[in-house]
PLY file of the C-alpha trace (Angstrom):
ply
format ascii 1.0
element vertex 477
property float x
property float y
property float z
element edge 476
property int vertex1
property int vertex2
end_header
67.55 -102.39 157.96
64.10 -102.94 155.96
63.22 -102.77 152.56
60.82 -99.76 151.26
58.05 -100.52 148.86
57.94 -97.94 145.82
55.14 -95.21 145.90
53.83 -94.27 143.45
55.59 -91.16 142.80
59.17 -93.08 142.33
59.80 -92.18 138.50
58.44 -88.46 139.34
60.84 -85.88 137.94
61.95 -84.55 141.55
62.72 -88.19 142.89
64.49 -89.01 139.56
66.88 -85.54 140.29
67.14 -86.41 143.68
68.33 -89.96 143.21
70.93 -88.59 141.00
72.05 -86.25 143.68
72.74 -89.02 145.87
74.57 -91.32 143.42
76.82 -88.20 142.48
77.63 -87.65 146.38
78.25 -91.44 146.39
80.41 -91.63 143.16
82.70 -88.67 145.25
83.11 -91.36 148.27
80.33 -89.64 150.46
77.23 -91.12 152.45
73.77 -90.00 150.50
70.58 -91.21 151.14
66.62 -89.76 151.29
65.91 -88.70 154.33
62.38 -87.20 156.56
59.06 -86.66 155.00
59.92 -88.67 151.55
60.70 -91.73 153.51
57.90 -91.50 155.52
55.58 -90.72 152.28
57.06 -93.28 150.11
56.78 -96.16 153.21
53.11 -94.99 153.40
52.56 -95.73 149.20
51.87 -92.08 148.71
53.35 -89.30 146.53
55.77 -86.82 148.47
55.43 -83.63 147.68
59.46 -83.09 147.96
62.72 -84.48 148.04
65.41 -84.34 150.54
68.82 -85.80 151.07
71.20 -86.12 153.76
74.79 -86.56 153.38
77.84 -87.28 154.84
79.84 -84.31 152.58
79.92 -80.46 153.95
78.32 -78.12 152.51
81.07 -76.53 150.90
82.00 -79.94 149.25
78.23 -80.08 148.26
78.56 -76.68 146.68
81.51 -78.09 144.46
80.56 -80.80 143.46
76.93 -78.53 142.38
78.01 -75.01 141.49
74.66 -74.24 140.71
73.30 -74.08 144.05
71.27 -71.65 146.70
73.70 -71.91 149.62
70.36 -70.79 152.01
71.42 -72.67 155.13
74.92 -73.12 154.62
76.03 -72.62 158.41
73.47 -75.05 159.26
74.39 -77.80 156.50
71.49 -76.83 153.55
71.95 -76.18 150.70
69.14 -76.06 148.10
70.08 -77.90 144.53
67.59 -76.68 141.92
66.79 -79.24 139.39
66.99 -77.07 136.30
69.32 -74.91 137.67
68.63 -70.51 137.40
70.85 -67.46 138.99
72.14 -69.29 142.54
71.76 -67.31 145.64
75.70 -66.65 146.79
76.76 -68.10 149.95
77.02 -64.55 151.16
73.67 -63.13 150.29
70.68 -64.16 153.13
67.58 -64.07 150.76
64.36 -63.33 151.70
61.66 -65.96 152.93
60.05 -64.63 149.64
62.74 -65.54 147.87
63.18 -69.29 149.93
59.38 -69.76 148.91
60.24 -69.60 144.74
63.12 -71.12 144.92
61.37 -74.31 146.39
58.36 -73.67 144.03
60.79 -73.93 140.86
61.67 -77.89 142.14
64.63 -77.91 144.44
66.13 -80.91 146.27
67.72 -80.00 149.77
70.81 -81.52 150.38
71.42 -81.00 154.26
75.22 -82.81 155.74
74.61 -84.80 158.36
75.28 -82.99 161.50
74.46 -82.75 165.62
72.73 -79.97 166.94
74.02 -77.79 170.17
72.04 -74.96 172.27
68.68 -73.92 170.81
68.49 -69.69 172.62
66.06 -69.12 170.45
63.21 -71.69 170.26
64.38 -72.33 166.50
67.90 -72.63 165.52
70.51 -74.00 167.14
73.50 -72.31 168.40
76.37 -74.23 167.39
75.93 -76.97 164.65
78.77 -79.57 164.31
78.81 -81.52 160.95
79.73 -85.27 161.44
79.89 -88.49 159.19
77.45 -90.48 161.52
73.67 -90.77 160.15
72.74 -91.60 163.68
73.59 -88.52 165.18
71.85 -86.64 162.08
68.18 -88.74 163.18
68.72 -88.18 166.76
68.42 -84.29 166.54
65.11 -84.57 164.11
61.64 -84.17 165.50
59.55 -87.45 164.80
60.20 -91.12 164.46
58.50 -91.33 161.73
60.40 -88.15 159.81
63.76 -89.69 161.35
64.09 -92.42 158.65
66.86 -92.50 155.81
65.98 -94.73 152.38
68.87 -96.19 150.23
66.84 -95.65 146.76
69.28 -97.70 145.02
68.59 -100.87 147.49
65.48 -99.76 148.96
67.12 -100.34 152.17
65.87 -98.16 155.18
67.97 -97.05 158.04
65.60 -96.99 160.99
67.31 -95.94 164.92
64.76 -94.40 165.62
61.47 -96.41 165.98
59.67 -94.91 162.63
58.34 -97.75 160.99
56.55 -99.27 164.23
55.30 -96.02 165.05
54.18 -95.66 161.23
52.81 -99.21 161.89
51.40 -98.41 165.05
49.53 -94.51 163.84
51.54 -93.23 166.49
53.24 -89.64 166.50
56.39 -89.55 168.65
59.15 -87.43 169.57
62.17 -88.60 168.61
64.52 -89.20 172.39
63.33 -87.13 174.93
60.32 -84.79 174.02
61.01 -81.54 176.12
64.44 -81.19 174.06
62.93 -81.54 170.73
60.18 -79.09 171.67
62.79 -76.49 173.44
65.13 -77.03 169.88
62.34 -75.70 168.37
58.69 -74.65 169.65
56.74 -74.85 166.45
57.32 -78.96 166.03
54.22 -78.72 168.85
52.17 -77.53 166.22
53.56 -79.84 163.53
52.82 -82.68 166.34
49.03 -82.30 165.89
49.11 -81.40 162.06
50.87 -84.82 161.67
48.41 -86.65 164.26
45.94 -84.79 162.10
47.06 -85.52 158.72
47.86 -89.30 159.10
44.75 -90.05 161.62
47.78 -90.59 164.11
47.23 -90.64 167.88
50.28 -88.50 169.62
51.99 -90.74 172.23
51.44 -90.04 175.92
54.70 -89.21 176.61
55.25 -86.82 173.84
51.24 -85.23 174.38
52.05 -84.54 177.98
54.96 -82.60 177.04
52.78 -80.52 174.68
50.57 -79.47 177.48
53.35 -78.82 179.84
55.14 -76.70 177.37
52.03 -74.98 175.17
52.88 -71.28 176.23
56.63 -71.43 175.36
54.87 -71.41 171.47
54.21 -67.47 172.24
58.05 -67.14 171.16
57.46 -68.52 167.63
56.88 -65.97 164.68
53.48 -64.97 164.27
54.13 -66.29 160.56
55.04 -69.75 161.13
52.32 -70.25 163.68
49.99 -68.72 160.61
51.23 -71.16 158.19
50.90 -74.47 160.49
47.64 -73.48 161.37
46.95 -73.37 157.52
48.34 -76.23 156.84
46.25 -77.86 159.14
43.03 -75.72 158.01
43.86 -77.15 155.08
44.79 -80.72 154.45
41.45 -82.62 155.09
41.68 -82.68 158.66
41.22 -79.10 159.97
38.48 -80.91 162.89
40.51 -83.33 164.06
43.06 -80.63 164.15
41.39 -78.66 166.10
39.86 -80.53 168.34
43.94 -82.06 169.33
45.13 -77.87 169.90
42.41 -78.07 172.38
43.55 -81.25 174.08
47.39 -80.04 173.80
46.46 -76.85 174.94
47.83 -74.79 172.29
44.29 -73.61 171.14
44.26 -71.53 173.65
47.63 -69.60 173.11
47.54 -69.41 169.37
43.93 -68.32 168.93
42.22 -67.67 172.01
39.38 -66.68 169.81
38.56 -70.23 168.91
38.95 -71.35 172.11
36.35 -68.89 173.61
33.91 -70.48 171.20
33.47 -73.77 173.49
30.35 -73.47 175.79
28.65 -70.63 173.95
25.20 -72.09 173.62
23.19 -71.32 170.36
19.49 -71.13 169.67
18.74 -74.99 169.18
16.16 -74.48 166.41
18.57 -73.40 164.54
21.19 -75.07 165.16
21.14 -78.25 166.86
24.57 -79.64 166.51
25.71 -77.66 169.33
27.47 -74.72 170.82
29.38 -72.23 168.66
32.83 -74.45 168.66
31.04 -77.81 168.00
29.39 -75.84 164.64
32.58 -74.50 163.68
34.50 -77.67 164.02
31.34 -79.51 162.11
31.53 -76.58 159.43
35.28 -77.47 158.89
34.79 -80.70 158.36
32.26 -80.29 155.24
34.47 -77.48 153.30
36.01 -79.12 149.71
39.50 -80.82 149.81
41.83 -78.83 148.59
40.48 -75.59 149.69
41.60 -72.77 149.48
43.20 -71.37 152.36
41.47 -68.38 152.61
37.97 -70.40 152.79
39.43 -72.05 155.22
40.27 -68.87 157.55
36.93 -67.37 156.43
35.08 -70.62 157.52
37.19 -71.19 160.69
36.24 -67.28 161.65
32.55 -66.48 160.57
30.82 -66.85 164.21
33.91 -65.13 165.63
32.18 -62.52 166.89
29.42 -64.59 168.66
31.04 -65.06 172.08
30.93 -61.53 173.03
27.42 -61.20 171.79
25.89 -63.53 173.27
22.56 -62.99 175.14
19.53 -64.74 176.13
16.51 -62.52 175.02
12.90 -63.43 176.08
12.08 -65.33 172.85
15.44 -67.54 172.64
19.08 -66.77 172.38
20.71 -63.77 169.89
23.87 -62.58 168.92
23.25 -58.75 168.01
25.46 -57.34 165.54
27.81 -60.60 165.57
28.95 -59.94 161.96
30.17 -56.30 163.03
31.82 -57.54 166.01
33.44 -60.59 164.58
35.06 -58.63 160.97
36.43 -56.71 163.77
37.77 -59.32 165.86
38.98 -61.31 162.76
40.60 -57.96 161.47
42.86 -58.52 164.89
43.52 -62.14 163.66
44.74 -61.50 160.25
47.15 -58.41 161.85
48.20 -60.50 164.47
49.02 -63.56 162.37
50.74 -61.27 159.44
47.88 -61.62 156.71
49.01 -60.59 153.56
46.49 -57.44 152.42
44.75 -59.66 149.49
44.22 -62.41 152.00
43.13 -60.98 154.89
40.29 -58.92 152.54
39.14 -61.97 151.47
39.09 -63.36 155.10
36.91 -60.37 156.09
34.87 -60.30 153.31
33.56 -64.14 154.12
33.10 -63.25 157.68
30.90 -60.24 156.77
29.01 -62.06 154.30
28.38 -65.01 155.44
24.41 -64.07 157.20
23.37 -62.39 153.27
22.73 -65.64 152.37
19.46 -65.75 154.19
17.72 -62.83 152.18
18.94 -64.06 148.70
15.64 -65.02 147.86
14.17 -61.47 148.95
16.87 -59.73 147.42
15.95 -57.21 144.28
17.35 -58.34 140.97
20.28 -55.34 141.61
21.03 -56.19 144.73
21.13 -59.86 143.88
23.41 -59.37 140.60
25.85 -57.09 143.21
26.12 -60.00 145.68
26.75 -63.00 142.86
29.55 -60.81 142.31
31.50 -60.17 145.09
35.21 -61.17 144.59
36.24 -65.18 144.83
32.05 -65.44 145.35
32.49 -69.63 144.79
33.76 -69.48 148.32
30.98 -67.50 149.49
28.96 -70.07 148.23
31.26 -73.02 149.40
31.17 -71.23 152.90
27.46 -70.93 153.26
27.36 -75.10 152.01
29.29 -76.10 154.36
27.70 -73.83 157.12
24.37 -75.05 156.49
25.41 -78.90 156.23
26.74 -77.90 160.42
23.69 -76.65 161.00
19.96 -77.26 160.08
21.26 -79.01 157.10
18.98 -77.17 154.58
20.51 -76.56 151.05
17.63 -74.62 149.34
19.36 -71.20 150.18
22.68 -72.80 148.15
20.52 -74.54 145.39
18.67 -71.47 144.69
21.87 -69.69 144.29
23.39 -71.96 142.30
20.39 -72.04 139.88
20.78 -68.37 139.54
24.36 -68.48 138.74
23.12 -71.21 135.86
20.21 -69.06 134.52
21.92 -65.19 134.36
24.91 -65.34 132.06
27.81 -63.29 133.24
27.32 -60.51 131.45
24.50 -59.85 132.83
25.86 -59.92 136.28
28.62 -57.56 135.67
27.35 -55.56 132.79
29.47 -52.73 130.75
28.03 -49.19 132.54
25.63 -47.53 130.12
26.54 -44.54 131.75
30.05 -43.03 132.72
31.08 -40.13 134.69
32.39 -38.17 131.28
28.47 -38.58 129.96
27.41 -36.59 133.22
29.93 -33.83 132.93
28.91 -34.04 128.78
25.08 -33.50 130.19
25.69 -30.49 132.23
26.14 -32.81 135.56
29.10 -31.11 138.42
31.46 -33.82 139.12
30.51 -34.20 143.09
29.61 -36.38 145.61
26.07 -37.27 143.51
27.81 -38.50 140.67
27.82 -42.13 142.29
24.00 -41.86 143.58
23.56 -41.34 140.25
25.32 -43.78 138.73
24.31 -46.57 141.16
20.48 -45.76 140.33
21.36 -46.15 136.84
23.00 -49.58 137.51
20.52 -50.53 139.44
17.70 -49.79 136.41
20.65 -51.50 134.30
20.64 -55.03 136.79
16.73 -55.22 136.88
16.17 -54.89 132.87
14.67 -51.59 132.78
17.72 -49.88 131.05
19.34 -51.79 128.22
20.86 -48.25 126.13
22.59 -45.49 126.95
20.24 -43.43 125.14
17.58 -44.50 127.79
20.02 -44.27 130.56
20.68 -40.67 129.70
16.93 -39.84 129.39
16.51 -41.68 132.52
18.90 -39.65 134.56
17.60 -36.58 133.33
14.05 -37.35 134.52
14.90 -38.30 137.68
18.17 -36.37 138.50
17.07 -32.97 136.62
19.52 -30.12 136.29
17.04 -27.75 137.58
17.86 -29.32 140.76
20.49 -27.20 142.69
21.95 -30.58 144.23
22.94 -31.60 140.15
23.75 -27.83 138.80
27.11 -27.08 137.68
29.44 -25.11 139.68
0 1
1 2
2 3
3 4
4 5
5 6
6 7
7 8
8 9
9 10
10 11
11 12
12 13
13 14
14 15
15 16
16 17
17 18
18 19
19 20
20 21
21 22
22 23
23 24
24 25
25 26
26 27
27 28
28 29
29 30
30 31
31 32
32 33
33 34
34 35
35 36
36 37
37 38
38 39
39 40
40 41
41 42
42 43
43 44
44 45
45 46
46 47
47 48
48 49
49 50
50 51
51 52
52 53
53 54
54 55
55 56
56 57
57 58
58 59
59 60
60 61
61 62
62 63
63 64
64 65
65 66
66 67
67 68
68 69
69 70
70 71
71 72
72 73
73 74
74 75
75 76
76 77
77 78
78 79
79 80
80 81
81 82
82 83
83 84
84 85
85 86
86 87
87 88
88 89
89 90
90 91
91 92
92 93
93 94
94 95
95 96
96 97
97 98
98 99
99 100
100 101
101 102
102 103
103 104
104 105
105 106
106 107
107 108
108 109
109 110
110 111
111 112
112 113
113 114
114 115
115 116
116 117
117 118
118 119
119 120
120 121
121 122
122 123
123 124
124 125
125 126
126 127
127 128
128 129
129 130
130 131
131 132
132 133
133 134
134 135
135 136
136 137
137 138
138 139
139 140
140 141
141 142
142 143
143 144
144 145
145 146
146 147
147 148
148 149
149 150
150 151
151 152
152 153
153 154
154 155
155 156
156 157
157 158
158 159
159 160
160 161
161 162
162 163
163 164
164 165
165 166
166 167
167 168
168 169
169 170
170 171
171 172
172 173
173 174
174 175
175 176
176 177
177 178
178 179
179 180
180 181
181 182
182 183
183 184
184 185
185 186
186 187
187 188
188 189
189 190
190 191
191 192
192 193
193 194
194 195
195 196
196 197
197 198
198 199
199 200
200 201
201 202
202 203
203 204
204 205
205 206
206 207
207 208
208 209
209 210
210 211
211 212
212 213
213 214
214 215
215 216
216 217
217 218
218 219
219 220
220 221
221 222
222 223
223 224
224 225
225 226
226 227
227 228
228 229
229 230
230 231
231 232
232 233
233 234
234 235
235 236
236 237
237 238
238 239
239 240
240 241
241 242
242 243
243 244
244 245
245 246
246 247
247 248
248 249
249 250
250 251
251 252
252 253
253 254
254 255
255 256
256 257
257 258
258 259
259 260
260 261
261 262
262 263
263 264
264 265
265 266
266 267
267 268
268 269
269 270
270 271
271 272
272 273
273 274
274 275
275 276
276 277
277 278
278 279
279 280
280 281
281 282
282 283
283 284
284 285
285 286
286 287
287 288
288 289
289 290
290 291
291 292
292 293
293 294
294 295
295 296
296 297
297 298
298 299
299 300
300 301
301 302
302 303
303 304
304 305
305 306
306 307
307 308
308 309
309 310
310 311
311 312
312 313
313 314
314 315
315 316
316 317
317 318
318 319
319 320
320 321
321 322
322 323
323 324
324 325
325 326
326 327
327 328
328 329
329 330
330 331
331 332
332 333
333 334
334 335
335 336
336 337
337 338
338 339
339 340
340 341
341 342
342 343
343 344
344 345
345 346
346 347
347 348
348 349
349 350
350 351
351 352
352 353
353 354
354 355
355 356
356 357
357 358
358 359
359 360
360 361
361 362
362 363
363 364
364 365
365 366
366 367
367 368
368 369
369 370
370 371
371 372
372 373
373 374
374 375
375 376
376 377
377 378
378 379
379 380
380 381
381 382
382 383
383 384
384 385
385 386
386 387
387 388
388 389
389 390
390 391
391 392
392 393
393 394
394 395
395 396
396 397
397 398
398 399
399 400
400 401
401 402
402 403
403 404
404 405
405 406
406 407
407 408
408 409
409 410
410 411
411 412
412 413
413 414
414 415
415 416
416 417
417 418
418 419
419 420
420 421
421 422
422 423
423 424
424 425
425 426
426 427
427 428
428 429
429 430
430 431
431 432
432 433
433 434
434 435
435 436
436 437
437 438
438 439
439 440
440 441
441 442
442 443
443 444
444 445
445 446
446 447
447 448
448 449
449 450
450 451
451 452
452 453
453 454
454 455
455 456
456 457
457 458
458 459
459 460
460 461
461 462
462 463
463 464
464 465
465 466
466 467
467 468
468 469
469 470
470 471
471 472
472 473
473 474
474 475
475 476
């Protein structure tokens, strides 16, 4: 056993609760310790994002000894101890993954009994579970060495069978025993291979990389949702081109979004953008979005030349991609339905992709149709999209400084101003309610954005003169 330097998260709230956890499980006569990502976090001086123990006592005993408690995995040992404690889940309710996802947002520790793992028919969770009082068999059925470590946070003494602090040493990712098994126990921890390698700068050991390739299409039986949400992750974190760049090695680019994949050898014009083909730019445009970002930048950014491979074609003057906005909302639609979008997200998604060329005629644009685009929903990642695609490209920010000097120079209202003309002033001039009620009241807006209307008095006189009730088109009836 080894001794654990503190991180700096060690008097954190979570850690405090969790620590507590364990000494109340030891003051009971049970094993406790931390266990999985918080080791590996803590060993690595930085702060984990959450807390987990593993213990020697059942479930049921856990569930005693903390009433308060969301029993969410009790037939496979978890159970989820909420650190100021709200309505518990009942050991016979199965709550919803929305649920799972507040619960752990309102600062849970899990609290999982040490246990083997038996028969995996599903790719996910095992078959039979069988609790037992030995830590090593607990480690043995966990994915990676360097997630397979338990910490004594009372001694700061850390059990280690596995091989996790040389391979933590070492900026290795490994599979913990024999790779296939782990991988067959459950086919997502291929993905969570290369986030890891990803996150940490890791290298993936041969062994357990090989195994990867050999086994890439079994992922096809994991839930479109958790593939979404690894991919995020990874999209994410810092590292999305590294990321990337390891699906493609592993092979699992190609079976989780083919899309990506049929980016690689798609030559672009080279006056424009002489990085590379269409992958090599996307990767490149990854690795210049902000950290954090948002994860629907990230999709958006990961999916604006989507549509390029299938329009592709060398014309006499150089090399186009007609309509490659059309075609790749489309194709990106597919994604975000595939992959289980939520609605809000995927809009957002589709509204970067379609986008994303507008930036080119900002400086031509009218005042109107300027004011309109500075507007769109979430437009800061517009913007942050078209940065980061120009820095992968020709590396000319002019387009984003102009745009940012116009977001500095027209206050807000101005942008989005109150209408100084409704549809109940129409009907209260003699105007039909119809189809020409929002001609008209987009030319009046547009008057409105470019500083030739500033009162509805004018704006009434100016929809007279140009949309005159003598005109059948704006009679009533």
């Amino acid at each position: 056993m080894e001794r654990a330097q503190p991180g700096r998260g060690l008097m954190s709230r979570d850690k405090d609760f969790a620590i507590s956890i364990i000494q109340t499980l030891r003051q009971q006569g049970f094993q406790a310790y931390l266990v999985g990502g918080c080791v590996r976090d803590l060993l690595l001086q930085r702060e984990p994002k959450d807390y987990d123990v593993a213990t020697s006592a059942t479930p049921t005993q856990v569930m005693e000894i903390f009433p308060e408690t969301y029993a969410v995995g009790a037939q496979f040992g978890v159970v989820l101890v909420p650190i100021y404690p709200v309505n518990p889940v009942p050991p016979v309710v199965k709550p919803s993954a929305e649920d799972l996802q507040n619960v752990k947002a309102n600062h849970t520790v899990e609290v999982a009994t040490f246990r083997s793992d038996h028969g995996y028919s599903d790719g996910r969770r095992p078959d039979e579970v069988r609790f037992t009082e030995d830590p090593r068999e607990d480690v043995a059925r966990r994915d990676f060495t360097i997630n397979g470590m338990m910490l004594d946070p009372v001694s700061s003494e850390v059990l280690d069978f596995v091989g996790g602090r040389k391979d933590l040493e070492a900026g290795v990712i490994r599979a913990i025993g024999d790779p296939a098994r782990r991988f067959a126990e459950d086919k997502l921890r291929m993905l969570r291979a290369v986030r890891f390698a990803a996150r940490f700068q890791y290298e993936i050991d041969a062994e357990t990389l090989a195994a990867i390739q050999r086994h890439a299409p079994e992922i096809q039986v994991v839930s479109r949702e958790r593939v979404r949400d690894e991919l995020t992750r990874m999209l994410t974190e810092g590292h999305a081109r590294r990321a990337f760049l390891l699906l493609d090695e592993c092979g699992l680019l190609h079976e989780v979004l083919p899309e990506i994949a049929a980016m690689k050898g798609v030559a672009q014009p080279p006056e424009f953008h002489p990085e590379g083909d269409v992958f090599v730019h996307t990767l490149l445009l990854l690795e210049n979005l902000p950290n954090p970002c948002p994860s629907t930048l990230a999709w958006g950014a990961l999916l604006h030349d989507v549509g390029k491979p299938a329009t592709f074609r060398v014309a006499p003057d150089r090399i186009r991609f007609d309509d490659h906005v059309d075609v790749g909302v489309k194709i990106a639609e597919e994604i975000c339905d595939r992959l289980r979008f939520s609605k809000d997200d995927a809009a957002q998604v589709l509204a970067l992709v379609d986008n994303h060329m507008r930036f080119g005629h900002v400086s031509r644009m009218k005042e109107s149709t300027l004011k309109r685009f500075l507007r769109l929903p979430k437009f800061g990642e517009h913007l942050a999209l078209h940065r980061a695609d120009s820095l992968a490209s020709h590396r000319n920010l002019s387009t984003y400084e102009f745009v940012q000097k116009k977001l500095a120079e027209i206050p807000p209202e101005k942008i989005r101003p109150v209408p100084l003309v409704t549809g109940d002033d129409l009907i209260a001039a003699g105007y039909a309610p119809g189809p020409r009620f929002r001609e008209i009241l987009e030319a009046v807006e547009d008057a409105q954005l470019e500083g030739r209307l500033s009162s509805h008095e004018a704006a009434l006189e100016f929809v007279k003169s140009k949309f005159p009730l003598s005109d059948r088109a704006g009679m009533p009836g």
